[in-house]
VEXKE-766772 format. One record per residue: residue in three letters; x, y, z of N, C-alpha, C in turn. Coordinates in pm, whole numbers, plus 50000, padded with zeros to 5 digits. Layout:
N
ALAXYZXYZXYZ/...
This chain:
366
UNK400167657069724399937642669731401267635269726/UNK401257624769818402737615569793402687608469656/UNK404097606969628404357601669513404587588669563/UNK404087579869441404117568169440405287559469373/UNK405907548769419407037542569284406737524969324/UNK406277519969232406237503869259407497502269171/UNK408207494069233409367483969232409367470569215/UNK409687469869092409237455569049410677445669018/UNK410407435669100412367428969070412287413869125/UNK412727405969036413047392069061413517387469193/UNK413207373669251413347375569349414687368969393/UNK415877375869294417217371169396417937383369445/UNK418927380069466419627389369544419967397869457/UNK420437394869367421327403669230419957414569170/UNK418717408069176417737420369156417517427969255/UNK417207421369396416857429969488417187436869593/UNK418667435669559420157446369669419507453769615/UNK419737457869493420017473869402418437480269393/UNK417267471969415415827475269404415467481769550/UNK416267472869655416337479969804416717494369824/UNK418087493669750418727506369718418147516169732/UNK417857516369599416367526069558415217526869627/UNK414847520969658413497522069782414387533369900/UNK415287526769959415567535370064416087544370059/UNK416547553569915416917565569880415457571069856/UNK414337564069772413197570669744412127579869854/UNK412637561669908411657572970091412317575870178/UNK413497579570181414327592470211414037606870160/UNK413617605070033412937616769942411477619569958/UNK411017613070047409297614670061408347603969997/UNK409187595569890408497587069832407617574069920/UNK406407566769837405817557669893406827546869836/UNK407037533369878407257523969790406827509569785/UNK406307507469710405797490069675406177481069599/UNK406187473869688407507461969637406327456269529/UNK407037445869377405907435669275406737425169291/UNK406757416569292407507406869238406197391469245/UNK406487381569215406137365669204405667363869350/UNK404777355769328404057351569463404857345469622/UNK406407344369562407717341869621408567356669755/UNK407667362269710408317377169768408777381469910/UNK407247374369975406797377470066407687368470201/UNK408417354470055409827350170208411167354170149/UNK411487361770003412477367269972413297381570026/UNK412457387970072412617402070087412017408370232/UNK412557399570351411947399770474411917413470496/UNK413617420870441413937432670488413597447070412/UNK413097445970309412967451570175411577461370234/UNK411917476470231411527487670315410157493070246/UNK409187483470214408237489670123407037487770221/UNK405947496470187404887500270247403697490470206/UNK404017481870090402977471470052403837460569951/UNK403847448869959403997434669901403417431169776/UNK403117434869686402357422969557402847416269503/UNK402357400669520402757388769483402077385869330/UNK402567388169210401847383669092402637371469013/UNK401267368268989401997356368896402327360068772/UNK403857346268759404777350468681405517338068661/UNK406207337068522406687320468489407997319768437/UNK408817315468420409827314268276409257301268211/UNK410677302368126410377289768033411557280967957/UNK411807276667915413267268067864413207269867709/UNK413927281367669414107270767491413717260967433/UNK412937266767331412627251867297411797243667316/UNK411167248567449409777245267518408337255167476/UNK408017249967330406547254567330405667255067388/UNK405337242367508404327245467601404927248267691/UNK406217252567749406377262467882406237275067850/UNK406347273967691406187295567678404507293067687/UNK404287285467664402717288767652402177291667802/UNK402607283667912402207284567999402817295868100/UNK403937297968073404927311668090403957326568053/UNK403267327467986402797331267896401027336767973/UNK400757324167936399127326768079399557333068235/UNK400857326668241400957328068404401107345468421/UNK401847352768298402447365768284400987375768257/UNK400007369668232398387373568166397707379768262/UNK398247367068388397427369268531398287379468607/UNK399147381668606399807387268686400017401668650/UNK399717400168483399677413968445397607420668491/UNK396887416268482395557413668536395777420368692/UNK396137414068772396337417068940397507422768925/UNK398217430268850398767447368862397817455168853/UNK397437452268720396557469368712395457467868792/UNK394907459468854394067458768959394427466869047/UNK395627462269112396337470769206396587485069191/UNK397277488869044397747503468995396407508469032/UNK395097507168974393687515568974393927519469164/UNK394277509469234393787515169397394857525969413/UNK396187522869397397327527869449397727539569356/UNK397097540269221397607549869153399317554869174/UNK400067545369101401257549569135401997555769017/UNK403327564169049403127576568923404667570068829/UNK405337562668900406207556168826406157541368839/UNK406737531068785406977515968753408637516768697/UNK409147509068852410607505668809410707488268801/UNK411497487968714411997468668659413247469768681/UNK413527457968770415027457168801415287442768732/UNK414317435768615414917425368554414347408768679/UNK414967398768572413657389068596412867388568582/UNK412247376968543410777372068500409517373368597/UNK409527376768720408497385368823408397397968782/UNK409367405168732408967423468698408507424768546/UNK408197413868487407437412368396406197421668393/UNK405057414168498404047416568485403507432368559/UNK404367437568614404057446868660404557456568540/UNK405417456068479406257465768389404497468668214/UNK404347455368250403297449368127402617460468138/UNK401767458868288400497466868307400607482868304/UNK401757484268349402337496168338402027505368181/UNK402337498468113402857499067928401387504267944/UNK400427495367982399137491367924398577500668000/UNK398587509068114397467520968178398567535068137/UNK399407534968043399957542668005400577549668107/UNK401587547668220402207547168317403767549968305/UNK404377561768356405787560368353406837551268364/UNK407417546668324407817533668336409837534168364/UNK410557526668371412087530768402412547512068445/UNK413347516668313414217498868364415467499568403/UNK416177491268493417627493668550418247476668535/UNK419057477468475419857466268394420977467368498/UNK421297459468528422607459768663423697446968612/UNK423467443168470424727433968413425297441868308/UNK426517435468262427027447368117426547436967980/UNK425687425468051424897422367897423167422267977/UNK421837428767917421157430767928420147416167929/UNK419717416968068418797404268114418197402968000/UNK416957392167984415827380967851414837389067898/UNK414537393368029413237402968062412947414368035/UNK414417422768076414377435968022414667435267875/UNK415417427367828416037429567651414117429967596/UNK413557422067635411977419267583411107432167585/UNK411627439367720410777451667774411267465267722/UNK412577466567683413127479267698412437491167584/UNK412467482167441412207488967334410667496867428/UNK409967490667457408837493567514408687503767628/UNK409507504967683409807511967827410067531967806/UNK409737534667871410287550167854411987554767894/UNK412287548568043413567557268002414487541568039/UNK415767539068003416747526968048417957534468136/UNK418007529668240419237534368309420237514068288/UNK421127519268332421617504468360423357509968449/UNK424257498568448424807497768565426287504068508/UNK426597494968386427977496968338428467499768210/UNK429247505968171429027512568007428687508167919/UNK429097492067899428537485967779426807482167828/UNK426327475667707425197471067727425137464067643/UNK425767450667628425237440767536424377432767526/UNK423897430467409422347423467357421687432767391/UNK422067444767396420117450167430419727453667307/UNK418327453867247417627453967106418527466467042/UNK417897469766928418547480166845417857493466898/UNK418257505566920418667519366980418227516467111/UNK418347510067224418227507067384419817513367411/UNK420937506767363422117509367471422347527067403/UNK421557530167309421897541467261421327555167355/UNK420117551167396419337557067526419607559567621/UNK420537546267649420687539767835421037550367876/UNK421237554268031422097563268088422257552668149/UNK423937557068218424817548668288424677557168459/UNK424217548168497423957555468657424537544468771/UNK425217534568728425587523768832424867517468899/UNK425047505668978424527502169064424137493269161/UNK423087505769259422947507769354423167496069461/UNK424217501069571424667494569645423717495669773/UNK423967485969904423327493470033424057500270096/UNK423397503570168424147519170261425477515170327/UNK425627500570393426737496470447427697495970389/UNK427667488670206428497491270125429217502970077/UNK427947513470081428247528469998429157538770098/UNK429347532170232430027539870318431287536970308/UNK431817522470240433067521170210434087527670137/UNK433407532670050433837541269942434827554070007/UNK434237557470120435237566670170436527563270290/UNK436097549970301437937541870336438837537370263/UNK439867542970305440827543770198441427531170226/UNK441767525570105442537507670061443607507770193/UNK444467501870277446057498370355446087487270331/UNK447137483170226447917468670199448507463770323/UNK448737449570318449287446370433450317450870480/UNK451107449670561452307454970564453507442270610/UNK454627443770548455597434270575455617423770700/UNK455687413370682455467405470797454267408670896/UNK452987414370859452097416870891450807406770820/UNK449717406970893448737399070885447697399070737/UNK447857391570629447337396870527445907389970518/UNK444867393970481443427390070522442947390170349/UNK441927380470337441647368570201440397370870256/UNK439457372370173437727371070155437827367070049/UNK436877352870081436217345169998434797345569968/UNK434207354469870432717349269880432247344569746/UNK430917337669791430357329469633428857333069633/UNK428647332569534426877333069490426457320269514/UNK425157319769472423987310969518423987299969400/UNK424777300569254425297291769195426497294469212/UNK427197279869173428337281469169429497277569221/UNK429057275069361430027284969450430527274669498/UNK430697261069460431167249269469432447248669467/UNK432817250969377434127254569268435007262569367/UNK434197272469410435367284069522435527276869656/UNK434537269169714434437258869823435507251069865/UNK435737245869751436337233869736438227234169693/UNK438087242069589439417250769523440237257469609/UNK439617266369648440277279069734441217267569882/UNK440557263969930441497259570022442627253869983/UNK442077240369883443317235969853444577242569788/UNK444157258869729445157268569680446327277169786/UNK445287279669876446207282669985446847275570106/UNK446647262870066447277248070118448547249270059/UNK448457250769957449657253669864450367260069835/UNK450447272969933451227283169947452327284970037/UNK453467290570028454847288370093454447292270271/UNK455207285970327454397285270456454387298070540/UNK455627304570486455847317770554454427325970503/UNK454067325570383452717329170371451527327070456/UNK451577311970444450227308270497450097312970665/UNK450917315970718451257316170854450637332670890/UNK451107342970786450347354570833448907356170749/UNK448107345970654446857348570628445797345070720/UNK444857354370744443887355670768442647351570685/UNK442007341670705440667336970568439587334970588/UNK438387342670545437057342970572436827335770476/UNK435397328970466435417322470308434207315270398/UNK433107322870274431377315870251431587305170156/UNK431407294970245431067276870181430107274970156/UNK429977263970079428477254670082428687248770169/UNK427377245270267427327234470369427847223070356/UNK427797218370272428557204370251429837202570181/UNK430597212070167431867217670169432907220570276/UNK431777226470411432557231370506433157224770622/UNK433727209170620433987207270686435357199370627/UNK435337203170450436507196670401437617205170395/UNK436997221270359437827230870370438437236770528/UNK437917231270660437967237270785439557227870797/UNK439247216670739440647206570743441457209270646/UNK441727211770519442307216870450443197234170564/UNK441927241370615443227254870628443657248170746/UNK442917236570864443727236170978445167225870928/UNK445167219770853446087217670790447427222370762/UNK447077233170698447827243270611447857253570748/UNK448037248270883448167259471011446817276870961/UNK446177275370876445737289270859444607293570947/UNK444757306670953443637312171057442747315070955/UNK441227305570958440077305370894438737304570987/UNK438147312570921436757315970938435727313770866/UNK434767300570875434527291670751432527290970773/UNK431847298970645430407298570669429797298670610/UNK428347293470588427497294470449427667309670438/UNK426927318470536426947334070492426927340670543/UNK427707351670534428017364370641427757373070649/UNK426987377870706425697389070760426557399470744/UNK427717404170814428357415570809429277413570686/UNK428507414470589429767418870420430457428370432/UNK429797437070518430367452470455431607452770537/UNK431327451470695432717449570771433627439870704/UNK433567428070652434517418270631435117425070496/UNK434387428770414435107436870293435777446470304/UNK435497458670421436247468770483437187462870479/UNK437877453270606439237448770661439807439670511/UNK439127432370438439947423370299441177436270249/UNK442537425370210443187432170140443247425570016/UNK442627412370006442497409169847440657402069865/UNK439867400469757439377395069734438667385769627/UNK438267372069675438167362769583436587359569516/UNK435997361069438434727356369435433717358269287/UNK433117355769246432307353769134431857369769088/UNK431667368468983431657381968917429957387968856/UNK429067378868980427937387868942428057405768943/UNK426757408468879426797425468887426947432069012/UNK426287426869091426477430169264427927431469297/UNK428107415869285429567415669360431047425869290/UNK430957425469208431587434269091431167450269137/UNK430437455269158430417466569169430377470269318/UNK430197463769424430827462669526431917465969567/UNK432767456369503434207454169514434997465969460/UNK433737476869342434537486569313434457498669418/UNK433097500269436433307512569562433547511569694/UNK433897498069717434797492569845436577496169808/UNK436867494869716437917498369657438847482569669/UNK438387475369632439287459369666439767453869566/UNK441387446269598441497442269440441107428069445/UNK440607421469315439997407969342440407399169229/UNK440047390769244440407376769122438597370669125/UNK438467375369008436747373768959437067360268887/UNK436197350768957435557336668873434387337668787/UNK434367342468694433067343068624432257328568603/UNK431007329868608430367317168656430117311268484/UNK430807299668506430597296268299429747290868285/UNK428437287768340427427283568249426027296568299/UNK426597311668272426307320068316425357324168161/UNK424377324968172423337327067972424347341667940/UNK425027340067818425487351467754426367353267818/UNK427287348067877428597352367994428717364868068/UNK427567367568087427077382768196428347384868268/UNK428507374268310429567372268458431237378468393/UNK430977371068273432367372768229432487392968186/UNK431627394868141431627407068073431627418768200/UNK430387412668330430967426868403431897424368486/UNK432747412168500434337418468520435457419468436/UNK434767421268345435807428368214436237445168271/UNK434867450668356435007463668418435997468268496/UNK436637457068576437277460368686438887454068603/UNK438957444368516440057437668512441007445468345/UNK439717456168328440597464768194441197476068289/UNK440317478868405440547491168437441917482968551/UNK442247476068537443167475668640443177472168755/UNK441967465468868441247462068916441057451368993/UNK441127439668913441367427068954441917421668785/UNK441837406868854442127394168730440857386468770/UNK441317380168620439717371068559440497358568569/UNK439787348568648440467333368654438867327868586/UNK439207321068422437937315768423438077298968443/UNK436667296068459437037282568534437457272568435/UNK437537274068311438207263068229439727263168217/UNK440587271968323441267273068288441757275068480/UNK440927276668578441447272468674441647261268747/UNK443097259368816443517247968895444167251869028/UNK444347246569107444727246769247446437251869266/UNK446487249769150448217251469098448257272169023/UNK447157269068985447437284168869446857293969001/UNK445837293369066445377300269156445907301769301/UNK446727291069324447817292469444449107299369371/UNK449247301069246450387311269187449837322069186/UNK448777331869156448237338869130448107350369301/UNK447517341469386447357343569495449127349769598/UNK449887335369544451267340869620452167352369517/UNK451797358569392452357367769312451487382969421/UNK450157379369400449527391469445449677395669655/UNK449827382269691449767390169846451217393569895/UNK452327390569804453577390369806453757408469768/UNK453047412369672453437425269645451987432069676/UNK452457445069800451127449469828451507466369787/UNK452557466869718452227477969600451307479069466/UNK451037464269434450957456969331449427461369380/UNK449377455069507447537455469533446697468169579/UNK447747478569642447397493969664446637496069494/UNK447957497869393447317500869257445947495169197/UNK445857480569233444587473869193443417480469298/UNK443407481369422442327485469443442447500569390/UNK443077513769371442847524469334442417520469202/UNK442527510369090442237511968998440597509169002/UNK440067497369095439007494069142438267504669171/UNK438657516569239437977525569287437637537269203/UNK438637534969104438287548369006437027546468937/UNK436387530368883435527528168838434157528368850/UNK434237530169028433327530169119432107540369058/UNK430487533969095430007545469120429357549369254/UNK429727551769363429427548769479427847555869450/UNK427587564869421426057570969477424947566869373/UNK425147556669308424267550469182423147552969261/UNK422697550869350421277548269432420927564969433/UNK421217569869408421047586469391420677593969260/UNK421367580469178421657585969036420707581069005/UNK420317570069033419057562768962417637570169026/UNK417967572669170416437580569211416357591669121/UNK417637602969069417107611969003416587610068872/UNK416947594868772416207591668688414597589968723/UNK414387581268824412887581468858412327592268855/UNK412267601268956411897610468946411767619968852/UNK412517623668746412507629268616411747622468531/UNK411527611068528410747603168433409067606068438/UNK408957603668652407847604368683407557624468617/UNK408167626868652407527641168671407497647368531/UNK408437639068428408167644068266407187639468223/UNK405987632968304404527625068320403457636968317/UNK404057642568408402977652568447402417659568361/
C-alpha cells in the first residue's frame, strides 16, 4: 500500500519552500502527498506538488486579546474537526508541521487519532505554533543548531537536519564561489521579504550612489523593490551611471544567486540558508520588529561562522552601508573566504535528511 504524508504549513513562503521540499523528495520516494493548510492555500501554493489541497480553518490572535484567542480558538476546533474527517478517508501514516497557525489544526487531529506526527522548525528561535505543539509531537527536526524558546526537553530531542531548499537552489551547492576579478564586473543581489523590504528599497541605492565611481562603474545590480519604490531607485542607479536591474520579484533566484558575488538581503530562515548552500557572502538585515528576533538569531549562523555581516537596522545608514559595501567588493579575497565560510555551514541535502526523519517516524508506527 502507498504511504501517505499530509503536510501541513502556513501559508508563506518561509513555511512552504521547505514543505515543497519535502513533498518532492517524498514522491520521489513513492510517497502520496497532501498539502493542510487555511482555507488560503488553494491561491498560495499554485505550484506545491501534492495530490490533494485541504483548506481548514484556522485563526491567530494578538496578545492580550481575550476574545481573539477565543475566537482563534473555535476557528482551530473546526479545522481540527475537517482534519480528522479527512485523516478517516485518506488514512495517512505520517503528519508533518512546518509551523504557522494553519498547521495547527491538522497537527491537533493528528495528536488526537493517535497518528505519527514530525515538526520542522526552520528558524534558530522556535515559531508560537510549533513551541505550543512540540512537547506534544513525536519526533522535532528543525533547521539550525540552536533552538531557542522551544519548551523544556524539545531542543534536547531536536535533530538538526537543515532546511530544505528547492532543487534549483540545492544544485548550487556544487558551484564553486569566483570573486570578481580586478577591473572586472562585480555583481550585487539585492533581495527582500514580503515585510520589510522597504528599508532595502530605498537604502541600497542610495548606498551605492555613494560609492567611489571607479566602483560604481564595474557593478552590476539586481535588486527586488517594492512597487512603489521602483522608480526612485531606477533614478538613483541611473544616476550613479550603474548597470541595474530593478523588480518586485525574480522568478529565476537560483540563476541570479549563482552569478552574485556579494549578497544583500534580510535574514529570514529561507534566505539564510540559501545563501549558505549557494555559498554567498552577504550582509543580513535582520528584520527588527521580527517576534523574538528570529531574523537576528538565524544570521548569527552565517556571521559567527564567517559568512556574512549583520547590519541591524538601528544602526544602519546610507553612509555605514556604502562603507561596508566598498571595504567588501574592494577585497575579493576577503569575499572568496566569506562565501567558503558560508558554505561550510551549509546543509545542502536537508530535504533528504528530513525525508529520512519522516519516514523513520512513520515506520517506528508500525
Amino acid at each position: 500500500m502507498r504511504r501517505i504524508a499530509v503536510v501541513a504549513a502556513g501559508g508563506t513562503g518561509g513555511h512552504l519552500f521547505p514543505a515543497q521540499a519535502l513533498a518532492e523528495t517524498l514522491i520521489a520516494r513513492g510517497w502520496g502527498v497532501v498539502l493542510a493548510s487555511d482555507e488560503r492555500v488553494a491561491g498560495l501554493a499554485q505550484d506545491f506538488p501534492a495530490e490533494r489541497r485541504i483548506g481548514l480553518s484556522a485563526a491567530t490572535f494578538r496578545r492580550g486579546d481575550p476574545i481573539g484567542m477565543v475566537r482563534a480558538g473555535l476557528a482551530v476546533m473546526r479545522g481540527v474537526l475537517q482534519a480528522r474527517s479527512v485523516f478517516r478517508e485518506i488514512r495517512p501514516h505520517v503528519v508533518v508541521g512546518f509551523g504557522g497557525y494553519p498547521s495547527a489544526p491538522a497537527l491537533v487531529a493528528a495528536r488526537l487519532d493517535r497518528l505519527p506526527t514530525v515538526i520542522h522548525e526552520q528558524n534558530a528561535v522556535m515559531g508560537r505554533t510549533n513551541r505550543m505543539l512540540a512537547p506534544h509531537v513525536k519526533t522535532i527536526a528543525c533547521a539550525f543548531p540552536t533552538l531557542q524558546k522551544a519548551p523544556k526537553g524539545v531542543a534536547e530531542r531536536a535533530r538538526v537536519v537543515g532546511n530544505p531548499v528547492r532543487p534549483p537552489i540545492r544544485a548550487l551547492a556544487d558551484i564553486p564561489y569566483i570573486p570578481p576579478e580586478p577591473n572586472g564586473p562585480v555583481r550585487l543581489l539585492v533581495t527582500g521579504g514580503s515585510q520589510g523590504a522597504r528599508l532595502l528599497s530605498e537604502l541600497v541605492p542610495e548606498a551605492v550612489k555613494a560609492l567611489p565611481e571607479d566602483l560604481r562603474r564595474r557593478l552590476v545590480v539586481q535588486q527586488q523593490t517594492r512597487a512603489e519604490s521602483m522608480n526612485t531607485a531606477r533614478r538613483a542607479y541611473r544616476d550613479a551611471l550603474v548597470d541595474a536591474e530593478i523588480a518586485p520579484f525574480f522568478r529565476d533566484m537560483a540563476g541570479r544567486l549563482r552569478d552574485a558575488h556579494l549578497v544583500i538581503g534580510r535574514s529570514g530562515a529561507g534566505s539564510v540558508c540559501e545563501f549558505a548552500v549557494a555559498g554567498k557572502p552577504a550582509i543580513l538585515v535582520p528584520l527588527a520588529i521580527a517576534i523574538d528576533d528570529d531574523q537576528g538569531q538565524n544570521a548569527r549562523l552565517l556571521a559567527e561562522a564567517g559568512g556574512a555581516e549583520i547590519a541591524r537596522e538601528s544602526q544602519l545608514t546610507v553612509e555605514s552601508l556604502a562603507s561596508a559595501l566598498e571595504v567588501l567588493l574592494n577585497n575579493p579575497a576577503r569575499l572568496a573566504r566569506m562565501a567558503a565560510a558560508s558554505r561550510a555551514v551549509a546543509i545542502p541535502d536537508a530535504a533528504e535528511r528530513l525525508a529520512d526523519v519522516v519516514e523513520a517516524t512513520a515506520g517506528a508506527a508500525r
